[in-house]
VEXKETOR-388265 format. One record per residue (C-alpha): residue number from 1; residue in one letter; x, y, z. Coordinates in pm, 1 decimal, m for minus. Example, Ala and Ser with C-alpha at 12.3 -4.5 7.8 and 13.67 -1.06 7.14 Angstrom:
<pts>
(pt 1, "A", (1230.0, m450.0, 780.0)),
(pt 2, "S", (1367.0, m106.0, 714.0)),
</pts>
This chain:
<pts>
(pt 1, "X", (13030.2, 10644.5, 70.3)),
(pt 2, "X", (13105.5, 10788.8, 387.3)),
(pt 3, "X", (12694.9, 10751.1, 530.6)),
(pt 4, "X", (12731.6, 10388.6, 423.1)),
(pt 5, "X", (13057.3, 10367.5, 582.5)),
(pt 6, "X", (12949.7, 10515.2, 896.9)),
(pt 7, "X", (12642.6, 10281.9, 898.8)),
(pt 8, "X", (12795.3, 9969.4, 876.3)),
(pt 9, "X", (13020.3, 10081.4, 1184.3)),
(pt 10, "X", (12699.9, 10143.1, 1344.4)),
(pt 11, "X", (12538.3, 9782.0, 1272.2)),
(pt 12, "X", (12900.4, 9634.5, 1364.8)),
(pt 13, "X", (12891.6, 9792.5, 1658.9)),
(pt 14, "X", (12526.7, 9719.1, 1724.0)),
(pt 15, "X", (12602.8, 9340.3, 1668.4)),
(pt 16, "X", (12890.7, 9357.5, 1893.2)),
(pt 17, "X", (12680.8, 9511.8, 2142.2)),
(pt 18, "X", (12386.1, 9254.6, 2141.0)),
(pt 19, "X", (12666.8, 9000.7, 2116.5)),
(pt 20, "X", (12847.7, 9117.9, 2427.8)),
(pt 21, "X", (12516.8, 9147.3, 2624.7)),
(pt 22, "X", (12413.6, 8797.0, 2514.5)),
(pt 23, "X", (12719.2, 8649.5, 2589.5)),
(pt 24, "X", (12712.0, 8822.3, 2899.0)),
(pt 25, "X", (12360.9, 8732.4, 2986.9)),
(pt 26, "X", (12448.8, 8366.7, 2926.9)),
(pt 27, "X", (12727.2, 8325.2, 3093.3)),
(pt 28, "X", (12569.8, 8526.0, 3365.4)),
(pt 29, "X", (12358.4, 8232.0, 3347.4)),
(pt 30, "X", (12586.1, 7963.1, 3405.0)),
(pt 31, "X", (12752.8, 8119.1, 3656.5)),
(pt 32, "X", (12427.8, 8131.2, 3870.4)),
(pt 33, "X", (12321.7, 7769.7, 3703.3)),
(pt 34, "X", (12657.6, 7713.4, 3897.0)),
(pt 35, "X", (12651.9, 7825.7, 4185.1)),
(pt 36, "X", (12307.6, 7620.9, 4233.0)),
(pt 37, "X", (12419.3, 7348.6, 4138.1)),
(pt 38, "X", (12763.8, 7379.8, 4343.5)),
(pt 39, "X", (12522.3, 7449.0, 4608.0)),
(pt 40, "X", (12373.3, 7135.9, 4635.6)),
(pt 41, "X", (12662.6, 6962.3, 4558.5)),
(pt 42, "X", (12820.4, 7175.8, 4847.6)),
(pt 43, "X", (12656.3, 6921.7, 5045.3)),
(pt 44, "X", (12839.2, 6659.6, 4949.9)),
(pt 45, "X", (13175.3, 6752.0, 5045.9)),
(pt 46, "X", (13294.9, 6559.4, 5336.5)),
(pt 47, "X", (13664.9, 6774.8, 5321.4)),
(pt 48, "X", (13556.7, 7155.6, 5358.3)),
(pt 49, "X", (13690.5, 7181.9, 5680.8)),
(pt 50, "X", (13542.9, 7544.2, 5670.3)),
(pt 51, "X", (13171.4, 7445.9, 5646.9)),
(pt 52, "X", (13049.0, 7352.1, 5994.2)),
(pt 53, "X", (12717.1, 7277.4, 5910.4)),
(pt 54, "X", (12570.3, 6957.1, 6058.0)),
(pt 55, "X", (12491.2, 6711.9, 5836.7)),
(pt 56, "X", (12328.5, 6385.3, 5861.5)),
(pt 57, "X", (12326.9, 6109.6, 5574.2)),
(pt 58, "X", (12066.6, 5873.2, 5585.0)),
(pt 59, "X", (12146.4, 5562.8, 5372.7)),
(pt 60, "X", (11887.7, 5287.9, 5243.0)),
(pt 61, "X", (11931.7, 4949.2, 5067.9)),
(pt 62, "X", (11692.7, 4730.0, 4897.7)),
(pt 63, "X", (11695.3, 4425.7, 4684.9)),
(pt 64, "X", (11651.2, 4669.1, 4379.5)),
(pt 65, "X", (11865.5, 4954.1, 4449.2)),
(pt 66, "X", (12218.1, 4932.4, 4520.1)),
(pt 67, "X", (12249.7, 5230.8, 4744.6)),
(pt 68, "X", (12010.5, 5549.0, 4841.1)),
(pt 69, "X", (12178.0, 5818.0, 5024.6)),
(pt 70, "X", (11968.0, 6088.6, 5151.8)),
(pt 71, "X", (12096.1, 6398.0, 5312.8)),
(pt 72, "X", (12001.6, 6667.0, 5569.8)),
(pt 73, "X", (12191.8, 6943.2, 5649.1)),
(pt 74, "X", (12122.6, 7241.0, 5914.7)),
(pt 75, "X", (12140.4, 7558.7, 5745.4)),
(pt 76, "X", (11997.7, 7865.0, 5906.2)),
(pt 77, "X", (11913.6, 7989.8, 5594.8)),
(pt 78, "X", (11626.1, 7796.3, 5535.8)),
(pt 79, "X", (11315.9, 7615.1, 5660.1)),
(pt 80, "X", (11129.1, 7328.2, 5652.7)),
(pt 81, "X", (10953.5, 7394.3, 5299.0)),
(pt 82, "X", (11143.5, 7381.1, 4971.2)),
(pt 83, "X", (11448.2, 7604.3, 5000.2)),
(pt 84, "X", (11589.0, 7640.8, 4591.5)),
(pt 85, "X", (11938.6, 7628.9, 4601.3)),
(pt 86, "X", (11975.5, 7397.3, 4896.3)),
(pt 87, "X", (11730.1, 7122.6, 4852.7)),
(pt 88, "X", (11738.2, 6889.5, 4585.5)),
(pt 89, "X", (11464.1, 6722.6, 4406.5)),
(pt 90, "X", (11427.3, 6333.4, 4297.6)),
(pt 91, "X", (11459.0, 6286.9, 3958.7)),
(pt 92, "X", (11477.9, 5923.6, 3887.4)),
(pt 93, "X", (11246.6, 5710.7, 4091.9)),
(pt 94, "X", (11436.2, 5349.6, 4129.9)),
(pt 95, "X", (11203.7, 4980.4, 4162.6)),
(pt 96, "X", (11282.4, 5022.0, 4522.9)),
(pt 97, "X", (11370.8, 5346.0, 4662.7)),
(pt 98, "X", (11364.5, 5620.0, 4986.7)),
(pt 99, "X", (11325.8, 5984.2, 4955.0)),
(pt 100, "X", (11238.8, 6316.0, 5184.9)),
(pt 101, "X", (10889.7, 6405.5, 5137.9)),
(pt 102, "X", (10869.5, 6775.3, 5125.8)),
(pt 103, "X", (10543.8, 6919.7, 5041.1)),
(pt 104, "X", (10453.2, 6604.3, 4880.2)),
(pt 105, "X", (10699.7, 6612.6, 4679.7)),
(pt 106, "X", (11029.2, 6336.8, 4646.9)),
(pt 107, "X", (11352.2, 6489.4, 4736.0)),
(pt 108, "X", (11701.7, 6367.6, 4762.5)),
(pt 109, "X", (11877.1, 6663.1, 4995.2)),
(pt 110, "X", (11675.8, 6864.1, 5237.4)),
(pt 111, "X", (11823.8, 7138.9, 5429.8)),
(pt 112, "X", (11647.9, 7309.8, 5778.3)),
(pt 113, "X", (11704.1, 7628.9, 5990.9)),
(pt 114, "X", (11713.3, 7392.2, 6295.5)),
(pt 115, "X", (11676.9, 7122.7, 6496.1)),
(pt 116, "X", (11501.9, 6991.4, 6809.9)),
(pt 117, "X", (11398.4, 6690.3, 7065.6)),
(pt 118, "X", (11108.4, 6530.0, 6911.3)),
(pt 119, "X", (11156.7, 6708.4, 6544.5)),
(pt 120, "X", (11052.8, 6494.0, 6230.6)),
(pt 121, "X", (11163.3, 6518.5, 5912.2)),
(pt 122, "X", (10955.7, 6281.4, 5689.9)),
(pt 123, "X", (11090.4, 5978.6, 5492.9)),
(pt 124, "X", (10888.7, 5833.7, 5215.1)),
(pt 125, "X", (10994.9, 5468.9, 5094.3)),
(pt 126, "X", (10867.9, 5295.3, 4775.8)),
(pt 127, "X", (10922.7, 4917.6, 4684.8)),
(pt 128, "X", (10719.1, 4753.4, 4362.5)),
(pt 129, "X", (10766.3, 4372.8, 4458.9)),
(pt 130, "X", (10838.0, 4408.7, 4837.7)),
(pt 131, "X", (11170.7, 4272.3, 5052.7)),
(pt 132, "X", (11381.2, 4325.0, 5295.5)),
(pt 133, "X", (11481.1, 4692.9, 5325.4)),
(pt 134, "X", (11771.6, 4830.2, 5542.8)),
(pt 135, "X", (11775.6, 5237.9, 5669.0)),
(pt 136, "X", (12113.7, 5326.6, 5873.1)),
(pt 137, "X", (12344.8, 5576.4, 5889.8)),
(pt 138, "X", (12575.8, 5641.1, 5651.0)),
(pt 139, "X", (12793.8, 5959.5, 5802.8)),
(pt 140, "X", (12742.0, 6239.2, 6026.4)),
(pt 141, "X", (12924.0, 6507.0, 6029.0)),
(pt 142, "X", (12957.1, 6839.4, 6248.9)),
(pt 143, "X", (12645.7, 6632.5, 6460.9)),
(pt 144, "X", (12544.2, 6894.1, 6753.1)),
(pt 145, "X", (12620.6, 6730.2, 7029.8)),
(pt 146, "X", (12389.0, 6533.0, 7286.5)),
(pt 147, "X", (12076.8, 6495.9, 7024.1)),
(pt 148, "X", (12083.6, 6108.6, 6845.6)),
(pt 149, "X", (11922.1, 6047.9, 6486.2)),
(pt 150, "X", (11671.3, 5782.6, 6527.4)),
(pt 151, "X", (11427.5, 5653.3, 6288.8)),
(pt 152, "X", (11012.6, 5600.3, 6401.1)),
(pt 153, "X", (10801.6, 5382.3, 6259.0)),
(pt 154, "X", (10428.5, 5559.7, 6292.8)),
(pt 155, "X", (10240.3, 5265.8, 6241.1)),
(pt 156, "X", (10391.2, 5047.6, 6496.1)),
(pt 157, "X", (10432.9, 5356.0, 6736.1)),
(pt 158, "X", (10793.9, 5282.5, 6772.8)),
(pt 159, "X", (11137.1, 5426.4, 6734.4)),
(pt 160, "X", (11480.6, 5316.3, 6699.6)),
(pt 161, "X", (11857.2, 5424.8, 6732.2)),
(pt 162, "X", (12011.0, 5420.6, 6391.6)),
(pt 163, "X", (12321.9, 5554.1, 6496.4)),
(pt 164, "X", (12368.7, 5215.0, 6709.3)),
(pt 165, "X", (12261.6, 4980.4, 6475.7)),
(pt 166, "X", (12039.2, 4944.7, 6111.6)),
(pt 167, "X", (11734.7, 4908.2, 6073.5)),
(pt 168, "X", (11597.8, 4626.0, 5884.9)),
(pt 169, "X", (11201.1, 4522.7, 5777.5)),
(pt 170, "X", (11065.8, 4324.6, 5519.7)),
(pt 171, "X", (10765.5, 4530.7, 5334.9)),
(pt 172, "X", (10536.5, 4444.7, 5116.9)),
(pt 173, "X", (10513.1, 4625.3, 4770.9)),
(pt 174, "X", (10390.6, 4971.9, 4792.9)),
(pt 175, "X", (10411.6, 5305.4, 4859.5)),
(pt 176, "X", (10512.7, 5411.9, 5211.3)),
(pt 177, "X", (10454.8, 5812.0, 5283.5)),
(pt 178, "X", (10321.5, 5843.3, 5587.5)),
(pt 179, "X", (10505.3, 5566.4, 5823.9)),
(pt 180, "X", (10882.4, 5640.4, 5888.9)),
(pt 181, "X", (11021.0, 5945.4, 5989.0)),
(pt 182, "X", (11361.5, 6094.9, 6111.3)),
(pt 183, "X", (11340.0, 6200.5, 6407.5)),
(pt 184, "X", (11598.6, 6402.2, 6727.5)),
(pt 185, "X", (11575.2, 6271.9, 7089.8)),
(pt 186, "X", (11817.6, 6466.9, 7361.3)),
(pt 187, "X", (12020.1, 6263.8, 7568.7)),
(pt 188, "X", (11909.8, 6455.9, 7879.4)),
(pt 189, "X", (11528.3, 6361.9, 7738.3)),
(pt 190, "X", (11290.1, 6126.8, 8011.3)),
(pt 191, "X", (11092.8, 5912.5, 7739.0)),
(pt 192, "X", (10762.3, 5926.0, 7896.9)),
(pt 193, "X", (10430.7, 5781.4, 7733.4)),
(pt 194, "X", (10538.5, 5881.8, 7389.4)),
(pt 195, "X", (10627.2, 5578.2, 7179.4)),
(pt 196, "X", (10801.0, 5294.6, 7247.7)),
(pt 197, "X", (11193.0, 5316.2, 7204.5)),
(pt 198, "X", (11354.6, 4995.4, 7061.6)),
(pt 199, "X", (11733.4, 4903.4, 7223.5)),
(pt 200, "X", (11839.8, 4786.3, 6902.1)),
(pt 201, "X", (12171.2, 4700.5, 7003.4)),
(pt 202, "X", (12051.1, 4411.1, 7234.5)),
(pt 203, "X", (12127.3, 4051.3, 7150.9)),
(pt 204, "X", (11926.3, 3850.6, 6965.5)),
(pt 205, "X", (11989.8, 3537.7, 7128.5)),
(pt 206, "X", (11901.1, 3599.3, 7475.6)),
(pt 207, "X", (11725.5, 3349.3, 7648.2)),
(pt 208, "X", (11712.1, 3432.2, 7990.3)),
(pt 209, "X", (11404.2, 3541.4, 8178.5)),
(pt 210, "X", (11507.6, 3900.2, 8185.9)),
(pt 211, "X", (11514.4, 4079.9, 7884.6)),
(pt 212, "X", (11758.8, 4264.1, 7797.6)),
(pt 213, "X", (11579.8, 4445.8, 7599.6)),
(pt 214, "X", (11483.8, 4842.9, 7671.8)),
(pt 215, "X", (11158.5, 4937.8, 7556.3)),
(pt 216, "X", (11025.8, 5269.4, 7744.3)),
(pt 217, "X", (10600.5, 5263.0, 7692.4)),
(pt 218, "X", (10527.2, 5615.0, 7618.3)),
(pt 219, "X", (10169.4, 5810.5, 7517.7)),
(pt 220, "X", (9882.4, 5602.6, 7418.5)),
(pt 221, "X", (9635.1, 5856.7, 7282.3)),
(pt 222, "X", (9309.7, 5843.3, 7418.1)),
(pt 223, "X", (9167.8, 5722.5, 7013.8)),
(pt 224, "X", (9396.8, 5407.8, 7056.3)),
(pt 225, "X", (9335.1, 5364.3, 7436.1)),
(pt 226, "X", (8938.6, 5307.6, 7360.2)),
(pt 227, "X", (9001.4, 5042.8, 7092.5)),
(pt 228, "X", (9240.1, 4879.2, 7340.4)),
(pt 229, "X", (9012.9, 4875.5, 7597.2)),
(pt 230, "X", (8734.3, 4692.3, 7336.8)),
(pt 231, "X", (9008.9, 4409.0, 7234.4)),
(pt 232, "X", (9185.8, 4306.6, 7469.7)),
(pt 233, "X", (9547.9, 4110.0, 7360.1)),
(pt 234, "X", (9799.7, 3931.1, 7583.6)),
(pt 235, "X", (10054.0, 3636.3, 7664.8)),
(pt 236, "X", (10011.8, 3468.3, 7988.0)),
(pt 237, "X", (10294.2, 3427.6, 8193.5)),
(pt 238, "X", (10498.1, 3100.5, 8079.5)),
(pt 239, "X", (10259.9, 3060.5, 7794.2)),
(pt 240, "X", (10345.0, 3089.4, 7402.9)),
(pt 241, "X", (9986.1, 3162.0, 7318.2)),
(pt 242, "X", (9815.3, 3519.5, 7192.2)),
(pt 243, "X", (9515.5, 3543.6, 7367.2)),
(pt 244, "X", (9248.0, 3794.5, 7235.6)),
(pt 245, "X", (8918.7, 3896.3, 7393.9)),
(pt 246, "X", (8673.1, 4091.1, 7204.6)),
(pt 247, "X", (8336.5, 4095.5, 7366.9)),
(pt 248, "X", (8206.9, 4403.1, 7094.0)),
(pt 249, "X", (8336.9, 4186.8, 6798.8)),
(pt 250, "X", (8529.6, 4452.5, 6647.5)),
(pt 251, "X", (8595.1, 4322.0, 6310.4)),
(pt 252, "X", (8979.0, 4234.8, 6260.4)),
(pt 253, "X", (9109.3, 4225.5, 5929.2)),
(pt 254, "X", (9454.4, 4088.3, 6053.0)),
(pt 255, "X", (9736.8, 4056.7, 6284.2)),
(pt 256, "X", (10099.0, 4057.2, 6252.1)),
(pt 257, "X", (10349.0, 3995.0, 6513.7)),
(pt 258, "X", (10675.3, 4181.8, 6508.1)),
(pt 259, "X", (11034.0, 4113.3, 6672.1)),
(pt 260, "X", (11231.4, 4405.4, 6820.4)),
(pt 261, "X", (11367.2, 4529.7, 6478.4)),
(pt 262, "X", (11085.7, 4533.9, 6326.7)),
(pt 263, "X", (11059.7, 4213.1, 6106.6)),
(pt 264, "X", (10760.4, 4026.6, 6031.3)),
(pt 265, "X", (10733.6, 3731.7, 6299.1)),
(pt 266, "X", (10431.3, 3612.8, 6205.9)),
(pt 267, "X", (10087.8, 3669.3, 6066.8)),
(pt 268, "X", (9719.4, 3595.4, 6111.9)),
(pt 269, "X", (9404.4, 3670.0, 5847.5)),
(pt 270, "X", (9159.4, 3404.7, 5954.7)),
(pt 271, "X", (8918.5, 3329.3, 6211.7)),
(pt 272, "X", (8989.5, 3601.5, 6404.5)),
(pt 273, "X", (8651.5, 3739.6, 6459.4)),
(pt 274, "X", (8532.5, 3575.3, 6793.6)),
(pt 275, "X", (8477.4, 3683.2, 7130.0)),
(pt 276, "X", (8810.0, 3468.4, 7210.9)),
(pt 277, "X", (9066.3, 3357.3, 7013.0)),
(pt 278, "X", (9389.0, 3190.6, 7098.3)),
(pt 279, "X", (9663.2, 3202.7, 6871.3)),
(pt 280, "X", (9991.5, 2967.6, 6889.3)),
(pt 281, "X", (10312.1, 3175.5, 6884.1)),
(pt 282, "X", (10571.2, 3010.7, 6669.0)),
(pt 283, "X", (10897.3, 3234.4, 6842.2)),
(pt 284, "X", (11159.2, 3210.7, 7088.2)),
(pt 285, "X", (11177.3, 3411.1, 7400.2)),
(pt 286, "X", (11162.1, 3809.0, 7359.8)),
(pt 287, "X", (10960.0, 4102.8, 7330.1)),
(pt 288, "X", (10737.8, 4175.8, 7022.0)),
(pt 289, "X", (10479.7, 4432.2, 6897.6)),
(pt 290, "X", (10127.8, 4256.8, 6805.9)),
(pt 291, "X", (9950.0, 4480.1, 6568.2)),
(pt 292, "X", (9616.7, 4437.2, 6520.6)),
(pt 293, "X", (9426.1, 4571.8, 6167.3)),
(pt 294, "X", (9113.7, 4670.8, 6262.0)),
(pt 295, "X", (8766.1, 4841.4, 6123.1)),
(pt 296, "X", (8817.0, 5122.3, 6396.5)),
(pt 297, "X", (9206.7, 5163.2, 6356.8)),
(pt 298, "X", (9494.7, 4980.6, 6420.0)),
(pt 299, "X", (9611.5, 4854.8, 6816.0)),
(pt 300, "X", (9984.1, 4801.5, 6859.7)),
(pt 301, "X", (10087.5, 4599.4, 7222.0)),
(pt 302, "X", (10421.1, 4523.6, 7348.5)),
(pt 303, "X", (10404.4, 4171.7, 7495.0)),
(pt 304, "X", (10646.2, 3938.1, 7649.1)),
(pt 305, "X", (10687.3, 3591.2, 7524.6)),
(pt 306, "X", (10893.7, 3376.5, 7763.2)),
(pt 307, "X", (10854.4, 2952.6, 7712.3)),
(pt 308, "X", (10895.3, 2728.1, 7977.4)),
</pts>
């Protein structure tokens, strides 16, 4: 009696013990599933007057998504890459959406040591039936003083200040991963042959012979310099006509003229491959970007359309 007594104290005990360390174990689990998740969610707490990180919400609209907010927040405790615990992944992929690419991967919150003038942090943008798609900011908070958030457009080599005003494009359906990213410029910075930065605060509406619009023409590398130099685009003065001479008949698949914010102005797919062509331009007075589609890479021009 008393050796089956003493072993069923033993397997009660036993049970307890596995019991305790389980429970333990799992609730030692929660308590880090937690603190991860309470980590990224840290992020989104606007009344911690404790945490002085800077953070920077991006926010996106589309016709088929109500509201995207994307945030980046400057932690030194972690880098560009995937930090777990501080950056948070994409898990539902909306009709028409924006993300941070990180290692090719979609993420909603993204978290960096540090930033500097020039620094990109890469935006990816999807839209299945195209439309008019709006990037801003939403909040910033703890910003370090004298660097502005702007947002660059890679393919039209351009750049503008989100903090003054939204951005706004129409875009075709697709995927974009490699065009737009967030980027820092100093306020002590001299813009010089880098891109060229949009004033997107200007009026619309102007219609007097000087702009008013501030666009600072800034590094042409040498790739797009030599396909510049083969097709030759521009506006005569007082005229409303693209002119285009391309003595080496560079094939050009199309052309698309864009106003200051970035919307399509117009577009051209036909009968553009001739030694001259002369295009009528359908706008009022202002500065655009012509982009030009072609079999040796793309040419983006600022040009000046004033009608008389």
């Amino acid at each position: 009696m008393k050796k089956s007594l003493t072993l069923l104290v033993l397997i009660c005990c036993f049970s307890a013990t596995t019991y305790s360390l389980n429970h333990n174990l799992d609730l030692n689990l929660i308590e880090y599933s937690k603190i991860t998740y309470l980590g990224n969610n840290e992020f989104d707490k606007t009344s911690d007057s404790d945490d002085l990180r800077p953070k920077y919400r991006i926010g996106f609209n589309a016709p088929q998504i109500d509201h995207r907010q994307l945030l980046l927040t400057i932690d030194r405790n972690t880098t560009d890459g995937v930090d777990w615990g501080y950056d948070a992944q994409l898990y539902q992929l909306l009709n028409d959406d924006m993300f941070w690419v990180i290692d090719s991967k979609k993420y909603v919150i993204q978290a960096t040591d540090s930033i500097f003038n020039g620094k990109e942090i890469p935006l990816g943008i999807t839209t299945t039936q195209g439309g008019l798609i709006t990037i801003g900011i939403d909040a910033l908070e703890n910003p370090i003083e004298g660097v502005k958030v702007y947002l660059k457009d890679k393919e039209l080599n351009l750049i503008y200040n989100i903090e003054e005003a939204d951005y706004q494009i129409t875009l075709p359906a697709g995927e974009y991963l490699n065009r737009y990213v967030i980027t820092f410029v100093s306020a002590e910075t001299i813009l010089n042959d880098d891109v060229i930065v949009v004033d997107v605060d200007a009026a619309d509406n102007d219609e007097s012979n000087n702009s008013p619009f501030d666009f600072n023409l800034m590094n042409n590398n040498s790739n797009n310099a030599s396909i510049k130099d083969q097709v030759l685009m521009y506006v005569a003065n007082g005229s409303n006509t693209l002119n285009i001479k391309n003595n080496q008949l560079v094939k050009i698949n199309n052309l698309v003229l864009y106003n200051r914010l970035g919307q399509v102005a117009q577009m051209w797919d036909r009968n553009l491959n001739l030694e001259k062509v002369s295009l009528l331009l359908n706008v009022k007075e202002g500065i655009y970007i012509i982009q030009a589609t072609t079999e040796i890479g793309n040419i983006s021009k600022r040009i000046v359309i004033r009608n008389i």
